[in-house]
N, C-alpha and C positions, 0 to 999 in steps of 0.2 A: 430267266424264268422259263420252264420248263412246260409250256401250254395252259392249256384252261382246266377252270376246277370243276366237273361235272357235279350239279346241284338236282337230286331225282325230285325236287318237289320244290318249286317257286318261292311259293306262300311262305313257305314254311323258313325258306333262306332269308327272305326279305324283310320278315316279322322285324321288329326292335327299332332303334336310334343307329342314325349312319348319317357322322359329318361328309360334308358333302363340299366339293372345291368344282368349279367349273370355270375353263376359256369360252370364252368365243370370241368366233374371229372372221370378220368380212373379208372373205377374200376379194371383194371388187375393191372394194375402199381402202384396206388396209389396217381399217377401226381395229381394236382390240377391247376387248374388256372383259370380266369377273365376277364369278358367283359365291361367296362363300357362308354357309349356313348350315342347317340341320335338315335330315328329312326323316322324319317318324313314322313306322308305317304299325299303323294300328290297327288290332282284328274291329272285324264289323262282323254283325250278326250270321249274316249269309255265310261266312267261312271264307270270305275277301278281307283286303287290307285297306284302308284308308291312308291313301299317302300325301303326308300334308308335308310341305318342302317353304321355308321361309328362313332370308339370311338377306344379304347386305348385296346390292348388284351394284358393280362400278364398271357406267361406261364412257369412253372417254375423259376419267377422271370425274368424274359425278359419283358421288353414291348415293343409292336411291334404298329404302325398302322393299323387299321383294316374297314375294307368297306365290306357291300353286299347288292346288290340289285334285288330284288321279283318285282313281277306284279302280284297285285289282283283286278281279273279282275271278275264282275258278275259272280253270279255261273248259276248253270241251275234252280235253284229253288230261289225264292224270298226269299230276307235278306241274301243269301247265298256267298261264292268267292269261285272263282276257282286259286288257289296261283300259281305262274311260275317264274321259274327260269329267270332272267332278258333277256336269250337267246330266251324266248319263252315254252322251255321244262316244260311238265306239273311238278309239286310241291306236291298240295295235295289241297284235298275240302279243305273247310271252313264254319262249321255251329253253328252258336252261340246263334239261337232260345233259348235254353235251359240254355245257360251260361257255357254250357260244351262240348268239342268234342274231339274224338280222331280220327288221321288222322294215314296213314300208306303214306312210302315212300320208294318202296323197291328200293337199289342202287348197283349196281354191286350184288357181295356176300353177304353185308349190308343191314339190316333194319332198317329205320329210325322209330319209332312208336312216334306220339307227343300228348300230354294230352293238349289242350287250357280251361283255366277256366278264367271265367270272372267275379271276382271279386268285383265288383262296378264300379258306372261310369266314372272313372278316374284309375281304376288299372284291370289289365288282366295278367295272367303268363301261359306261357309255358313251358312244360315239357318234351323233347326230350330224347328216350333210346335210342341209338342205340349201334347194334350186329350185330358182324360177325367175319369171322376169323381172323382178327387183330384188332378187335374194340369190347369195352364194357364199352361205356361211356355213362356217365347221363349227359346232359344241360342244367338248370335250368333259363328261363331268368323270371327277373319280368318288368314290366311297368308302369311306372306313367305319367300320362299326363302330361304335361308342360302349363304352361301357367292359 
């Protein structure tokens, strides 16, 4: 694959249905486990997306129910979002001009750091490290449009 897909406007790439597959994996423990589901990103009034992400999480052989929902919302610079936790609480930019971005989200003692790469017009993957002193896990999710 021959680099990233420069996308001039976030919003507008992210709109629709995109199955969604994600790892993760403790690097301290060794754990592994799986996301597989949908994530819908639908317009909201403001000219943001509502992103509602709900599928099946297996960890350590358990599957559980799994939901969570973001608001990306215009960022401050054109083509850009500003991501938020469904309570409002900011998340992280969002800048896909280039096909590439790394966002930072630091959480309590934790740092979330995520790699966004935009792969072509229908697939994007993210890559979430985060560390701290009880955390050292990789998240790897990929996306494929639906539809």
């Amino acid at each position: 694959m021959g680099g990233f897909w420069p996308v001039p406007d976030a919003l507008t790439y992210l709109a629709g249905s995109w199955r969604v597959e994600r790892t993760v994996r403790d690097l301290a423990s060794g754990a592994e486990g799986a996301f597989s589901g949908t994530t819908v990103f639908g317009r909201l009034d403001d000219g943001g997306l509502l992103h509602h992400e709900s599928g099946t999480f297996v960890w350590q052989g358990v599957p559980r129910p799994a939901e969570r929902t973001l608001r990306f919302l215009p960022g401050g610079a054109r083509g850009t979002a500003d991501v938020r936790f469904a309570d409002g609480r900011p998340f992280h930019d969002l800048d896909l001009t280039s096909g590439r971005y790394m966002a930072d989200h630091p959480c309590s003692a934790d740092l979330y750091r995520g790699e966004f790469t935009v792969l072509g017009e229908d697939r994007w993957r993210t890559v979430w490290r985060v560390r701290g002193p009880a955390k050292d896990l990789v998240l790897t999710t990929d996306y494929a449009r639906e539809g």
